[in-house]
Each structure stands twice: as C-alpha cells, then as structure tokens.
PyMOL Python script that loads the backbone (N, CA, C, O; Angstrom):
from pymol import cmd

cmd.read_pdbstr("""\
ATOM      1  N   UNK A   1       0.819  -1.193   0.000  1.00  0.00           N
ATOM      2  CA  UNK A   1       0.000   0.000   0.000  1.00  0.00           C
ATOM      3  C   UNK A   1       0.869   1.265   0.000  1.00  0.00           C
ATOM      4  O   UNK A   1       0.731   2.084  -0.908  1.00  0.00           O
ATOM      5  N   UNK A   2       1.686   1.437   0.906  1.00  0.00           N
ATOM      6  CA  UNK A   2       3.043   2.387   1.273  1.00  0.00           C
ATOM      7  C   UNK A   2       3.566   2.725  -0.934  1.00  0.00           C
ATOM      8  O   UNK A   2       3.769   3.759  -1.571  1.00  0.00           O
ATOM      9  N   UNK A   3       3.574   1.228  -1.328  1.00  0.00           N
ATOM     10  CA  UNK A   3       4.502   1.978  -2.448  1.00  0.00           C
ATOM     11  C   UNK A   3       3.536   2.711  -3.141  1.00  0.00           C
ATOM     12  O   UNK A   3       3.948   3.770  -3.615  1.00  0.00           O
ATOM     13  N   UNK A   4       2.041   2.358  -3.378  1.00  0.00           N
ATOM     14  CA  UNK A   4       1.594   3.153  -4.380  1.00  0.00           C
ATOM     15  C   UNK A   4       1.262   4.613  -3.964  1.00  0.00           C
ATOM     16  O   UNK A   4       0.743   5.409  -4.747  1.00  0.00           O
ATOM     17  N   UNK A   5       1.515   4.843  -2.987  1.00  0.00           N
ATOM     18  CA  UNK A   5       1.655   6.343  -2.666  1.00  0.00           C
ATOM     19  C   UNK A   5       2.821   6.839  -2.747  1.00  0.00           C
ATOM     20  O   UNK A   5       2.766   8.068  -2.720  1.00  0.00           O
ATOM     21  N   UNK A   6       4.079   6.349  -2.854  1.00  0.00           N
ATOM     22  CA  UNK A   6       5.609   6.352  -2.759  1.00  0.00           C
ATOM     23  C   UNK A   6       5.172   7.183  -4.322  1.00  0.00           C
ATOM     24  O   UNK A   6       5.646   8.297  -4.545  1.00  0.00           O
ATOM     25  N   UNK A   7       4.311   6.560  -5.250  1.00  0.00           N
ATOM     26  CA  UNK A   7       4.751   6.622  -6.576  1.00  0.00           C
ATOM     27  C   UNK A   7       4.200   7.477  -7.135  1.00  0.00           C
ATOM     28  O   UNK A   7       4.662   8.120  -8.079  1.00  0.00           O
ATOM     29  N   UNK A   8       2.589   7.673  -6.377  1.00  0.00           N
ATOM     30  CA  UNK A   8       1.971   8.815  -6.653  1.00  0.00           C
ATOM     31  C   UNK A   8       2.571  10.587  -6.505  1.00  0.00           C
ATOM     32  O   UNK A   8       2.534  10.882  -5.311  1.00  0.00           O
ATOM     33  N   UNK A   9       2.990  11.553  -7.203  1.00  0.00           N
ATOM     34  CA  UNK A   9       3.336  13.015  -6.677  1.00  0.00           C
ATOM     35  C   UNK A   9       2.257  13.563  -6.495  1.00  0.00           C
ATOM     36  O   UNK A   9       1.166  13.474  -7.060  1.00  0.00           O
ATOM     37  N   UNK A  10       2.767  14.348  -5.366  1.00  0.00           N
ATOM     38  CA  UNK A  10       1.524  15.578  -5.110  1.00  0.00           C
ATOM     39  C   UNK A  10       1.115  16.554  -6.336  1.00  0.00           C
ATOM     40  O   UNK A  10       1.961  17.130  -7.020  1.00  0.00           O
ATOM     41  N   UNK A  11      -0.348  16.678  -6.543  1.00  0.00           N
ATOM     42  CA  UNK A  11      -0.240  18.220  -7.125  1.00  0.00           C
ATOM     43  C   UNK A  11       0.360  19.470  -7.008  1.00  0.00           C
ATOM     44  O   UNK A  11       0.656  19.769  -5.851  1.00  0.00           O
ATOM     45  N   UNK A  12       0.592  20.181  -7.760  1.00  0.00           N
ATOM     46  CA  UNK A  12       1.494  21.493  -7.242  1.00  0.00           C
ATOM     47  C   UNK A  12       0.487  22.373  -7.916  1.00  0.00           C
ATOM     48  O   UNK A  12      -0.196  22.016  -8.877  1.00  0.00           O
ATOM     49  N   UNK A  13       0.447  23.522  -7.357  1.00  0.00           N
ATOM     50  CA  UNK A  13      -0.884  24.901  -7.655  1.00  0.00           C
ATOM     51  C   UNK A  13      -0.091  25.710  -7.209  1.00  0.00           C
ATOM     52  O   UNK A  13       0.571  25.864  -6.183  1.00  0.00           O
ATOM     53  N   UNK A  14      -0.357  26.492  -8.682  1.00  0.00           N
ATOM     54  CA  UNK A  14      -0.204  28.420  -8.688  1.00  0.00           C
ATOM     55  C   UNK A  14      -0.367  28.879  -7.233  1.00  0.00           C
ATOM     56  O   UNK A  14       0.490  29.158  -6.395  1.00  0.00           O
ATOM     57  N   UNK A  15      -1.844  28.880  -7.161  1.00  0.00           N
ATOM     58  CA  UNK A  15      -2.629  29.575  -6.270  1.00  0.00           C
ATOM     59  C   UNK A  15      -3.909  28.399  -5.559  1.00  0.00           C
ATOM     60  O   UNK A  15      -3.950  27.214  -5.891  1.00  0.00           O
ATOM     61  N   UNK A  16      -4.789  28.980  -4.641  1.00  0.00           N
ATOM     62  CA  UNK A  16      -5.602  28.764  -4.310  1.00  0.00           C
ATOM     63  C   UNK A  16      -6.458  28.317  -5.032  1.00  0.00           C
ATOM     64  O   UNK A  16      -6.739  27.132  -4.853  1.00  0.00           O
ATOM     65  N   UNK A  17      -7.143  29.023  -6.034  1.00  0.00           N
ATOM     66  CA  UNK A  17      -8.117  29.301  -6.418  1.00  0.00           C
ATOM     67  C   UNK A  17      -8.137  27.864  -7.732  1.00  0.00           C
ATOM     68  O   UNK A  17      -9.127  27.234  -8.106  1.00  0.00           O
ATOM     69  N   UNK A  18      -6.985  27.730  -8.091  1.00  0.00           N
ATOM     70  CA  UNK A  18      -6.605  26.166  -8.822  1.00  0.00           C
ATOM     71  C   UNK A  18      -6.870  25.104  -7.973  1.00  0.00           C
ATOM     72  O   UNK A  18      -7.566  24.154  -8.331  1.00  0.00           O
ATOM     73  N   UNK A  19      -6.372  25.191  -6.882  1.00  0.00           N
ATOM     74  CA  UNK A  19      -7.148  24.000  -5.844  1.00  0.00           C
ATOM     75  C   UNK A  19      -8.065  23.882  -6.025  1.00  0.00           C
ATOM     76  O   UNK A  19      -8.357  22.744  -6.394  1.00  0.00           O
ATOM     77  N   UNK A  20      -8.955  24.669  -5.946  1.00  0.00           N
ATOM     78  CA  UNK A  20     -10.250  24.604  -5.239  1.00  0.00           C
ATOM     79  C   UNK A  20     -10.628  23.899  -6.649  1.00  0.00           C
ATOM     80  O   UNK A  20     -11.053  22.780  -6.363  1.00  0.00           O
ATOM     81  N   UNK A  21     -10.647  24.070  -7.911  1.00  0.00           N
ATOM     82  CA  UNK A  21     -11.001  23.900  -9.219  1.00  0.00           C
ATOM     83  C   UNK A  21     -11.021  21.957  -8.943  1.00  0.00           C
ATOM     84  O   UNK A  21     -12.074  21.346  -9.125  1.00  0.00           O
ATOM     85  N   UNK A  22      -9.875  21.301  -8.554  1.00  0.00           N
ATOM     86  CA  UNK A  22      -9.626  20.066  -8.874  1.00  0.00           C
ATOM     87  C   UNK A  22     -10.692  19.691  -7.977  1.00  0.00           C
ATOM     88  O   UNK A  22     -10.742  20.083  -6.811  1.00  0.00           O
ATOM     89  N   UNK A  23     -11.885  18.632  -8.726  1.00  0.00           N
ATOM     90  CA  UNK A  23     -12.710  17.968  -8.217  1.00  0.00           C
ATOM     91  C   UNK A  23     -12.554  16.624  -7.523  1.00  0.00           C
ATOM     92  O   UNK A  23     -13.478  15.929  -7.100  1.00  0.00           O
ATOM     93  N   UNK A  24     -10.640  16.232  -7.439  1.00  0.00           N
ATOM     94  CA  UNK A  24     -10.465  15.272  -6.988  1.00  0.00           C
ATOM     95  C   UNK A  24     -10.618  15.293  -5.374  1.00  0.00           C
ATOM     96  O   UNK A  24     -10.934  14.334  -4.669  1.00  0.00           O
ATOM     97  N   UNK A  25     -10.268  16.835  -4.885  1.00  0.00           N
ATOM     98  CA  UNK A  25     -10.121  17.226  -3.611  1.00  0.00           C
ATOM     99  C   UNK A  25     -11.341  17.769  -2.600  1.00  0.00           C
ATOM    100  O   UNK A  25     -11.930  18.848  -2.660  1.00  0.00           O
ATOM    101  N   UNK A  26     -11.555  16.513  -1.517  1.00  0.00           N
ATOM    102  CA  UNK A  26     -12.486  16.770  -0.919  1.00  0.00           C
ATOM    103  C   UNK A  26     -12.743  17.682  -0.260  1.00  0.00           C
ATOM    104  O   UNK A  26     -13.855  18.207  -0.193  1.00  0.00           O
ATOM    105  N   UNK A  27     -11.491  18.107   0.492  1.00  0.00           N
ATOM    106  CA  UNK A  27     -11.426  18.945   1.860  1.00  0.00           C
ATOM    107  C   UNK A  27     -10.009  19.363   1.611  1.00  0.00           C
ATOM    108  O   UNK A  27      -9.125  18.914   0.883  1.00  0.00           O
ATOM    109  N   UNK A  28     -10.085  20.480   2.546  1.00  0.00           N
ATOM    110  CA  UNK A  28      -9.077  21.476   2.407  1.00  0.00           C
ATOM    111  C   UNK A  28      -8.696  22.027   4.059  1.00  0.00           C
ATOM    112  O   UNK A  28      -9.514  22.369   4.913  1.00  0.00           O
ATOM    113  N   UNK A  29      -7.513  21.994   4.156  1.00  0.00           N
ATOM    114  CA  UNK A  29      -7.405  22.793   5.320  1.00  0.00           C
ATOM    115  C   UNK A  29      -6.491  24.705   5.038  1.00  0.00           C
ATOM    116  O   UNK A  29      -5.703  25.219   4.245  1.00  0.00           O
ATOM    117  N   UNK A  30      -7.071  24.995   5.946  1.00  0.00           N
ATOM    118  CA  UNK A  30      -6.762  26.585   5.847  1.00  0.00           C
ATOM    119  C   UNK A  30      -5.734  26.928   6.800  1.00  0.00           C
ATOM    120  O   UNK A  30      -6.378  27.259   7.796  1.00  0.00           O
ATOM    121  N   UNK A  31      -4.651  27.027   7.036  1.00  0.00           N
ATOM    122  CA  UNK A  31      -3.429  27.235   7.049  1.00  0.00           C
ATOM    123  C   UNK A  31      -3.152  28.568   7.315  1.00  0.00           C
ATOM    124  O   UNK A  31      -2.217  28.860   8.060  1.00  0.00           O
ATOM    125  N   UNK A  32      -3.731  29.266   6.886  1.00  0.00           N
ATOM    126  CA  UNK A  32      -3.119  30.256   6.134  1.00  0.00           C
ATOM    127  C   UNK A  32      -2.840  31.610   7.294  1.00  0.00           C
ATOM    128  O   UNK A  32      -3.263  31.380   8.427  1.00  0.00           O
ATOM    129  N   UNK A  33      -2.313  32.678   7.124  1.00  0.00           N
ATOM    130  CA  UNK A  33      -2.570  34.201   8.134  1.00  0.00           C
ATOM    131  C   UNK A  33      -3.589  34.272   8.262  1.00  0.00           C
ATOM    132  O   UNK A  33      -4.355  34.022   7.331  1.00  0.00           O
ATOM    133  N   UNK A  34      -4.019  34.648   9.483  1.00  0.00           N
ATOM    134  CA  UNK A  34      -5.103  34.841  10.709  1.00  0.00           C
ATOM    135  C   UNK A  34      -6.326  35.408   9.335  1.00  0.00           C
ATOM    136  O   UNK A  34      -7.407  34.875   9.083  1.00  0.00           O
ATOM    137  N   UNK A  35      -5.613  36.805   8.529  1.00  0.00           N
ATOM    138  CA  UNK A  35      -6.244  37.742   8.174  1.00  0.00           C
ATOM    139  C   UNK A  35      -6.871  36.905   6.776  1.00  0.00           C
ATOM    140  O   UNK A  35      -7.900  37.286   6.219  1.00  0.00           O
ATOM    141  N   UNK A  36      -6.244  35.965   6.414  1.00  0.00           N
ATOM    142  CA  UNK A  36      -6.948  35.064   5.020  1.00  0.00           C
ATOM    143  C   UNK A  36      -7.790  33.808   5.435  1.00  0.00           C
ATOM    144  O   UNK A  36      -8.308  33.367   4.409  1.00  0.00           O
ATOM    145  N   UNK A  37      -8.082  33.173   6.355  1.00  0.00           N
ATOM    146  CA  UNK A  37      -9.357  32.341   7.089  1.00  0.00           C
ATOM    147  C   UNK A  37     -10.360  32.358   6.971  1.00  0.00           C
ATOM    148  O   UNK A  37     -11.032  31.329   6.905  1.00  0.00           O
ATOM    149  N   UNK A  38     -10.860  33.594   6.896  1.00  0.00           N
ATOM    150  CA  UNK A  38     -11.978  33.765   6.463  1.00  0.00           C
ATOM    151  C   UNK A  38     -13.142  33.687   4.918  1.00  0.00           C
ATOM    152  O   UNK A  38     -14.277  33.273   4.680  1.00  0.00           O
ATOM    153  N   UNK A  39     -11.714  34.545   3.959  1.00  0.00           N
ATOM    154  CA  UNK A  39     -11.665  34.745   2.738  1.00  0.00           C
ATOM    155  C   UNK A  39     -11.252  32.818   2.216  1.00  0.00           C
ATOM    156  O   UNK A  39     -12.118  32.419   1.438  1.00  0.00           O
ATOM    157  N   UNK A  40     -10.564  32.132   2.410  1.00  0.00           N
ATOM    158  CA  UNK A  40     -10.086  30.908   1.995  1.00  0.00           C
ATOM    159  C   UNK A  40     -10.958  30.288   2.257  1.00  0.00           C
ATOM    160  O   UNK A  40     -11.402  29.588   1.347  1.00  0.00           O
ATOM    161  N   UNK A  41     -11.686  30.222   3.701  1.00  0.00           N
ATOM    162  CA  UNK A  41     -12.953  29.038   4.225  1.00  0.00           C
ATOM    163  C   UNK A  41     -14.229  29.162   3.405  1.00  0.00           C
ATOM    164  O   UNK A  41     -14.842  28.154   3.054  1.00  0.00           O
ATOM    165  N   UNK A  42     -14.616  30.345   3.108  1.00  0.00           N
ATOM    166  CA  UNK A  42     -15.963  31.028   2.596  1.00  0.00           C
ATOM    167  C   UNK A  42     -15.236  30.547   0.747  1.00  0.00           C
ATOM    168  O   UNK A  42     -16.132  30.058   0.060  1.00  0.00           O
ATOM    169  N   UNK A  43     -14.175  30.620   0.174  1.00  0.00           N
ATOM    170  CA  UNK A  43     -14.079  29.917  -0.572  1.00  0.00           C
ATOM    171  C   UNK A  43     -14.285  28.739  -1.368  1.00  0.00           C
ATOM    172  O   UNK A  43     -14.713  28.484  -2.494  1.00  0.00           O
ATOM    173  N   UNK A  44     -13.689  27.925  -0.089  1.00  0.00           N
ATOM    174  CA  UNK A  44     -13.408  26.688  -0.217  1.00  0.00           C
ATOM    175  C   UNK A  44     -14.727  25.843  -0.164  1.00  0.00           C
ATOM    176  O   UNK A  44     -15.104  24.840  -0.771  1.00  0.00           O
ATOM    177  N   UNK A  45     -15.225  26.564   0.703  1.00  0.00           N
ATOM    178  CA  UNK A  45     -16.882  25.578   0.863  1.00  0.00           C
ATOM    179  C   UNK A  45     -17.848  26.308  -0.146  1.00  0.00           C
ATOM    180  O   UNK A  45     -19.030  25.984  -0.035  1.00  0.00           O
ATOM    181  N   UNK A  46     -17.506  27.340  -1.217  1.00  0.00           N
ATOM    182  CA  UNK A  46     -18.281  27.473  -2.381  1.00  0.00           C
ATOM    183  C   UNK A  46     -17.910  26.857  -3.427  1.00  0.00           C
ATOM    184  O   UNK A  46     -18.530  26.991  -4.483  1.00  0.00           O
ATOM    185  N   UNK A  47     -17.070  26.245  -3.339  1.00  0.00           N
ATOM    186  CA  UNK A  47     -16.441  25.259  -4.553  1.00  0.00           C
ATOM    187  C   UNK A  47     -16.570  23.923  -4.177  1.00  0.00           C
ATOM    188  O   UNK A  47     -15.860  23.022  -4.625  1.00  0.00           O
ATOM    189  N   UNK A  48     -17.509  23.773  -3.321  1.00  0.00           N
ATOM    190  CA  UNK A  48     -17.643  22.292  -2.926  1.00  0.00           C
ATOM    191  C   UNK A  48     -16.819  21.212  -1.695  1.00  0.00           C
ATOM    192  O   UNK A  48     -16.855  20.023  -1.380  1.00  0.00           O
ATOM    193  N   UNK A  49     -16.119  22.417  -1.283  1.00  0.00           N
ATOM    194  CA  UNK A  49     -15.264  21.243  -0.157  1.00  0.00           C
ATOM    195  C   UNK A  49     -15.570  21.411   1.239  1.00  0.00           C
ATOM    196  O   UNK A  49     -16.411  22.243   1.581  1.00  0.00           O
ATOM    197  N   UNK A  50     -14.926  20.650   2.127  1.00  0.00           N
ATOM    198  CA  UNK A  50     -15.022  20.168   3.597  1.00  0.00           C
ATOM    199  C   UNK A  50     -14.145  21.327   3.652  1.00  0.00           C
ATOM    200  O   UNK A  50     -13.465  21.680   2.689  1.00  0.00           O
ATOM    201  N   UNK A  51     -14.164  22.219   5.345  1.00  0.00           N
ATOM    202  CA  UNK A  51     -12.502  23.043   5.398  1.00  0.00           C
ATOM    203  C   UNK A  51     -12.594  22.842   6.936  1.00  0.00           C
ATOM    204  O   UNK A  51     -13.606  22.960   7.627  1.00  0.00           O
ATOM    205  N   UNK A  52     -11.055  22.441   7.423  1.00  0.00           N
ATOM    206  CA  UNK A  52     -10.513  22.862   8.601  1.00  0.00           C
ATOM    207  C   UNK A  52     -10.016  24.038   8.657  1.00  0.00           C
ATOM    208  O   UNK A  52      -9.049  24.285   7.936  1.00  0.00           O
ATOM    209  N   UNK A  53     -10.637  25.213   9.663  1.00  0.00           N
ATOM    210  CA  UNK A  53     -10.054  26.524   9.654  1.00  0.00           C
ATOM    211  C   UNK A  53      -8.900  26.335  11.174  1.00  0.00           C
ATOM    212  O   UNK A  53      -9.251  25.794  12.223  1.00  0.00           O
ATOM    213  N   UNK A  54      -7.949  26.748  10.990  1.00  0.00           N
ATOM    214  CA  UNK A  54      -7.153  27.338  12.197  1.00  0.00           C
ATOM    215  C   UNK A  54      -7.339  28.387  12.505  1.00  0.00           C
ATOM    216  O   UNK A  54      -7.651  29.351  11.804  1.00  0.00           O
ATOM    217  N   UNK A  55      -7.133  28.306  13.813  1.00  0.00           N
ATOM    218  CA  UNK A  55      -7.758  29.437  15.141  1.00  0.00           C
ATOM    219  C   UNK A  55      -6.658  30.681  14.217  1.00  0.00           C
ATOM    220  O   UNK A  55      -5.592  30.421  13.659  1.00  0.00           O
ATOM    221  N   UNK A  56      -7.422  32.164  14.318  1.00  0.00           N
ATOM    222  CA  UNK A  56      -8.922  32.340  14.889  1.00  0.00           C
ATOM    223  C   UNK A  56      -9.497  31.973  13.538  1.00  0.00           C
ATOM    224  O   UNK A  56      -8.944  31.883  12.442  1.00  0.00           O
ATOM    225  N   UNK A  57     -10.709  31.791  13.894  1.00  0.00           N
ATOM    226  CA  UNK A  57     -11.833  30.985  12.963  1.00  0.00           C
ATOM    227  C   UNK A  57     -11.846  31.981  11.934  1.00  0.00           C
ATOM    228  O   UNK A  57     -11.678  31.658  10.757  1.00  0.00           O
ATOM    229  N   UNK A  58     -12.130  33.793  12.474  1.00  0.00           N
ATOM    230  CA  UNK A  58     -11.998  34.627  11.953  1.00  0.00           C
ATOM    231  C   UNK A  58     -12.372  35.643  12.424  1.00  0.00           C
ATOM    232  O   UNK A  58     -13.124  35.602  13.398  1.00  0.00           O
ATOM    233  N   UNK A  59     -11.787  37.382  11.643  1.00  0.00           N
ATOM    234  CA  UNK A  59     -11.235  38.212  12.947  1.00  0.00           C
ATOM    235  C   UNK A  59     -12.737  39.264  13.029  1.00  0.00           C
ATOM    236  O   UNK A  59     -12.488  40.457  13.205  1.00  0.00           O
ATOM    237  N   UNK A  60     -13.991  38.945  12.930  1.00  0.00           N
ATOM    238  CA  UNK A  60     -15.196  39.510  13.590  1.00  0.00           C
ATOM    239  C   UNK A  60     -15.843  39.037  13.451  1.00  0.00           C
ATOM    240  O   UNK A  60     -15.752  37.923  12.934  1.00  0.00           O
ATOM    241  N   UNK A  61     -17.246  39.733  13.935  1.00  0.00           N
ATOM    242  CA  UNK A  61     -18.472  38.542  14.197  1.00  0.00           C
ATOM    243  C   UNK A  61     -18.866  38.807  12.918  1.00  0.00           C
ATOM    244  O   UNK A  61     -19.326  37.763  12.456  1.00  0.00           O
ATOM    245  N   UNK A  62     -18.918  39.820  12.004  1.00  0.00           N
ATOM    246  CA  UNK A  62     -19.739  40.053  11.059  1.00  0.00           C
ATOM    247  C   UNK A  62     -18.776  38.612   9.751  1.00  0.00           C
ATOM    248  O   UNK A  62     -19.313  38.029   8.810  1.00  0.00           O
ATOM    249  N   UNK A  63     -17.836  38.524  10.062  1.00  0.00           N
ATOM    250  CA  UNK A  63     -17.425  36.828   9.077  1.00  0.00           C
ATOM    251  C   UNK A  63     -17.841  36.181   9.622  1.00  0.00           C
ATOM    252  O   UNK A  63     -18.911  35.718   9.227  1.00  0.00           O
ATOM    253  N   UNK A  64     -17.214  35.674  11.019  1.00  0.00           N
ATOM    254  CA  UNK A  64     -18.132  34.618  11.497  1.00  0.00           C
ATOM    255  C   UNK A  64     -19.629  34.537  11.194  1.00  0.00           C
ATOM    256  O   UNK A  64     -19.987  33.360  11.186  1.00  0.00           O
ATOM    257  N   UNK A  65     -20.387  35.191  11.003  1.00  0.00           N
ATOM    258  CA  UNK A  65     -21.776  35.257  10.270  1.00  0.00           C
ATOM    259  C   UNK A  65     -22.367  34.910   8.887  1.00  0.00           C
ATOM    260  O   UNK A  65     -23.294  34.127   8.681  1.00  0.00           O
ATOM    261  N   UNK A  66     -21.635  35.667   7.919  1.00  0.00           N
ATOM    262  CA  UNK A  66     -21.504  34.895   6.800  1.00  0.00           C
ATOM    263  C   UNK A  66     -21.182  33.208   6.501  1.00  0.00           C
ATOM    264  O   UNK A  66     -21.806  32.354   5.872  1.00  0.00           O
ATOM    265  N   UNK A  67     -19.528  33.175   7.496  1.00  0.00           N
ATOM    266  CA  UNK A  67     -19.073  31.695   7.309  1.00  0.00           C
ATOM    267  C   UNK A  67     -20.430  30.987   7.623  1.00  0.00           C
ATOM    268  O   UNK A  67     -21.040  30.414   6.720  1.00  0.00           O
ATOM    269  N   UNK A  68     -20.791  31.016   8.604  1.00  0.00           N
ATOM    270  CA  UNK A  68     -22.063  30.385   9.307  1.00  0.00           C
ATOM    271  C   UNK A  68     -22.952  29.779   7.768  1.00  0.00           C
ATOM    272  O   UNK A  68     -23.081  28.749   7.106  1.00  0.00           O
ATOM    273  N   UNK A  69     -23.471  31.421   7.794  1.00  0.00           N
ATOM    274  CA  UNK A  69     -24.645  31.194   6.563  1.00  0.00           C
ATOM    275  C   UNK A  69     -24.151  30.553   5.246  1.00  0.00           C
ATOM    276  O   UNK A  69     -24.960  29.976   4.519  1.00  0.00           O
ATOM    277  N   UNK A  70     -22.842  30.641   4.923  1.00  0.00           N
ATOM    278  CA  UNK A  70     -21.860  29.670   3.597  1.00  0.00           C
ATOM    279  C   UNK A  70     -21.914  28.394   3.958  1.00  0.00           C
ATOM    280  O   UNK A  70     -22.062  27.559   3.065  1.00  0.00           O
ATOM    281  N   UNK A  71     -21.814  27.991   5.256  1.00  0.00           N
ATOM    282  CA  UNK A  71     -21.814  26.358   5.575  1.00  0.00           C
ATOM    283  C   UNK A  71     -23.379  25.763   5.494  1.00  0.00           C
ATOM    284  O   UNK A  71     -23.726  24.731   4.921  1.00  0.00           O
ATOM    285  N   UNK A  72     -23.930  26.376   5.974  1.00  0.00           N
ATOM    286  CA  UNK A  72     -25.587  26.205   5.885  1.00  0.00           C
ATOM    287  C   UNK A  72     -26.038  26.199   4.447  1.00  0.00           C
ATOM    288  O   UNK A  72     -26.666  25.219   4.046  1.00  0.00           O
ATOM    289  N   UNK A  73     -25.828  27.002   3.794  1.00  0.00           N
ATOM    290  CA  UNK A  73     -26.048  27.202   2.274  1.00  0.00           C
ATOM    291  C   UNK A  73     -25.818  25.965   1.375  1.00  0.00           C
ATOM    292  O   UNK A  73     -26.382  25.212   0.580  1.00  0.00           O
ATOM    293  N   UNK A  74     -24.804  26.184   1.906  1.00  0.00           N
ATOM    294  CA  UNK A  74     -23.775  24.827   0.845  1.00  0.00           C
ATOM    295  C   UNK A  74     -24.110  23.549   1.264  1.00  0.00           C
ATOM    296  O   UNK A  74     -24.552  22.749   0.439  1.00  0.00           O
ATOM    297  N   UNK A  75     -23.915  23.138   2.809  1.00  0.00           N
ATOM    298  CA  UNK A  75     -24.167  21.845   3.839  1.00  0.00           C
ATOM    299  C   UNK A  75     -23.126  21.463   3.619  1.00  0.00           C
ATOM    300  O   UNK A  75     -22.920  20.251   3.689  1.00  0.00           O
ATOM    301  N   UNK A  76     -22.034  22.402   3.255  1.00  0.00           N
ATOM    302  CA  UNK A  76     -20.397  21.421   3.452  1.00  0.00           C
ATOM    303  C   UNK A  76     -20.085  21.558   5.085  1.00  0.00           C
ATOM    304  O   UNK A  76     -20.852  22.112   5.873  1.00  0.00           O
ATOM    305  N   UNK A  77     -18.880  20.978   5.422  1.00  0.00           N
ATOM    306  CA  UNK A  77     -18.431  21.132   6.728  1.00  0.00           C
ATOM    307  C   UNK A  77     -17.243  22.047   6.958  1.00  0.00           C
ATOM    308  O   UNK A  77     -16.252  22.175   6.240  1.00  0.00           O
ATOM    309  N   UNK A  78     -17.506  22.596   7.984  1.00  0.00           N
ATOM    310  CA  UNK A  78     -16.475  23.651   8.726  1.00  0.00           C
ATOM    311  C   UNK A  78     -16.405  23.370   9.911  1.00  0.00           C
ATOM    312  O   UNK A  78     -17.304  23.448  10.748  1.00  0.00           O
ATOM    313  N   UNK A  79     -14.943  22.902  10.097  1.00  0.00           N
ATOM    314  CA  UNK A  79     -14.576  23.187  11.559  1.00  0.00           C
ATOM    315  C   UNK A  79     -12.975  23.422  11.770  1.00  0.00           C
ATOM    316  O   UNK A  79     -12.099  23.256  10.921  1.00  0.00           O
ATOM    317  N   UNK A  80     -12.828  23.827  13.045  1.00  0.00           N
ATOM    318  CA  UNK A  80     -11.595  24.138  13.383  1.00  0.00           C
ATOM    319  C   UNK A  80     -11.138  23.983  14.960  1.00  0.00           C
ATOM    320  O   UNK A  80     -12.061  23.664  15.709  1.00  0.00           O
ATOM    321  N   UNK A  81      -9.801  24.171  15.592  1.00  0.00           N
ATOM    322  CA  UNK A  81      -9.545  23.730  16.632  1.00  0.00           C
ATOM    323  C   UNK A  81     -10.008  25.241  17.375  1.00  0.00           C
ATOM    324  O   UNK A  81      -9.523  26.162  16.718  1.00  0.00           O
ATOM    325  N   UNK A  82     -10.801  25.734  18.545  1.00  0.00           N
ATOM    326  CA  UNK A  82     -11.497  26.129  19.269  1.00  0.00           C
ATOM    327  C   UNK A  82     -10.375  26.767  20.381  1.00  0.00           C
ATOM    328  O   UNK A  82      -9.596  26.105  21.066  1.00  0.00           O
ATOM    329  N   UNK A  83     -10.503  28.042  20.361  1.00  0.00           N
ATOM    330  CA  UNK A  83      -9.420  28.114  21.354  1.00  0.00           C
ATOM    331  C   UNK A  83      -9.391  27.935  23.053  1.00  0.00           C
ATOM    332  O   UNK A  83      -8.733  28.361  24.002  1.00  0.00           O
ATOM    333  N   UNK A  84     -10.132  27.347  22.892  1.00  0.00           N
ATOM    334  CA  UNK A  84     -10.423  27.212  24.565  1.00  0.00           C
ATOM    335  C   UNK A  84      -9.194  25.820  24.650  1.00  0.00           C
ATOM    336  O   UNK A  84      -8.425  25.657  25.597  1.00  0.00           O
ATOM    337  N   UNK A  85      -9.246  25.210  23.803  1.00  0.00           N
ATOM    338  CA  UNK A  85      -8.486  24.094  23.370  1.00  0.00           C
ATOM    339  C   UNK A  85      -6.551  24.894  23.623  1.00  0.00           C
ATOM    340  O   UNK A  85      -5.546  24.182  23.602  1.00  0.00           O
ATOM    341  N   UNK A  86      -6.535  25.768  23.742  1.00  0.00           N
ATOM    342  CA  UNK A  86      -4.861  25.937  23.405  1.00  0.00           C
ATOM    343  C   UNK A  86      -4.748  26.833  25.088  1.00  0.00           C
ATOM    344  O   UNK A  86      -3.625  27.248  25.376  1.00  0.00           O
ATOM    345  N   UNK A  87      -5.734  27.051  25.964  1.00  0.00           N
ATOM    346  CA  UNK A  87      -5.753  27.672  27.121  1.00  0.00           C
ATOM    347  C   UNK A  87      -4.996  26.372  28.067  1.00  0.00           C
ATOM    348  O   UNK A  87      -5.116  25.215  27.665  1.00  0.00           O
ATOM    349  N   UNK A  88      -4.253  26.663  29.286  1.00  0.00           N
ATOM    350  CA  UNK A  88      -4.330  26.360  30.367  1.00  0.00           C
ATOM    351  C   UNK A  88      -5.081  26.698  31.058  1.00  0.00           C
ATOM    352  O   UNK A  88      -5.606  27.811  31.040  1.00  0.00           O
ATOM    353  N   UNK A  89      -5.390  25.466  32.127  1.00  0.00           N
ATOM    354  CA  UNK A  89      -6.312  25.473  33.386  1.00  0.00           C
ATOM    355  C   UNK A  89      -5.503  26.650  34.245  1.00  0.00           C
ATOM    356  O   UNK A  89      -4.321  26.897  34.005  1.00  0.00           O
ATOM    357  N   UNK A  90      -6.119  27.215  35.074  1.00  0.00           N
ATOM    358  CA  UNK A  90      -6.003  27.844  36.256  1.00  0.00           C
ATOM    359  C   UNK A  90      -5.281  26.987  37.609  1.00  0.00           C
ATOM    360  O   UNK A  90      -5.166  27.543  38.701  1.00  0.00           O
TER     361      UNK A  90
END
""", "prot")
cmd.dss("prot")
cmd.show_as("cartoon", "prot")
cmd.util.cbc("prot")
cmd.orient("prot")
C-alpha cells in the first residue's frame, strides 16, 4: 500500500483558487494568516469542499456570520480547533 503512494506526486498549484477547481479534492485545510481564514474558508466551501479553519476561525463577528450562513447554504463542513483548546487550566 506504502509503495503506491511512494509513486503517486503531489499536485502542485499556482494559487488557491486552482485548488479549489480540482474535483479530486475533498477537503481542504486553511493554514493560512489569521487575516486570510476567512476569505479561503468562505471559498473553499463554495467550490464544494469540507474546510478545517485554524484558530482564529476569523477576525469579527460580522465573518463569522456569513461563514455560518456559507456552511448552511452549501451543507459542506467547517470546523476548526477552538481556542479554549490551546488555554491552560487555572
């Protein structure tokens, strides 16, 4: 199993926006500066994919609102790691 992935190469993309195009790719994770999360997630789930966003989800409520209504729209999935998750206890 190991070799036929050995043999397979990754895709390589310009940009974003070529990702999102290949219908081979289910889901996507977002990576990216705080300030592009928003813009990449609201993307990614209009072109049909799953997205993991990294904290912050995104930087006001008025995205967080949209994202909301883009995941609902679409019924793709969005999620991300929660920052209560990266806090210490008291």
């Amino acid at each position: 199993m190991l070799r036929r992935f050995k043999e397979k190469k990754p895709a390589l993309y310009k940009d974003y926006p070529q990702l999102l195009e290949d219908d081979s790719i289910d889901a996507v994770i977002s990576a990216t500066p705080d300030h592009w999360h928003f813009k990449t997630m609201v993307d990614a789930v209009e072109a049909g994919k799953h997205v993991y966003v990294e904290k912050p989800l995104a930087n006001s409520i008025q995205e967080c609102n949209i994202m909301v209504d883009t995941v609902e729209r679409t019924g793709k999935n969005c999620t991300g790691r929660p920052m209560a998750t990266q806090c210490s206890p008291l």
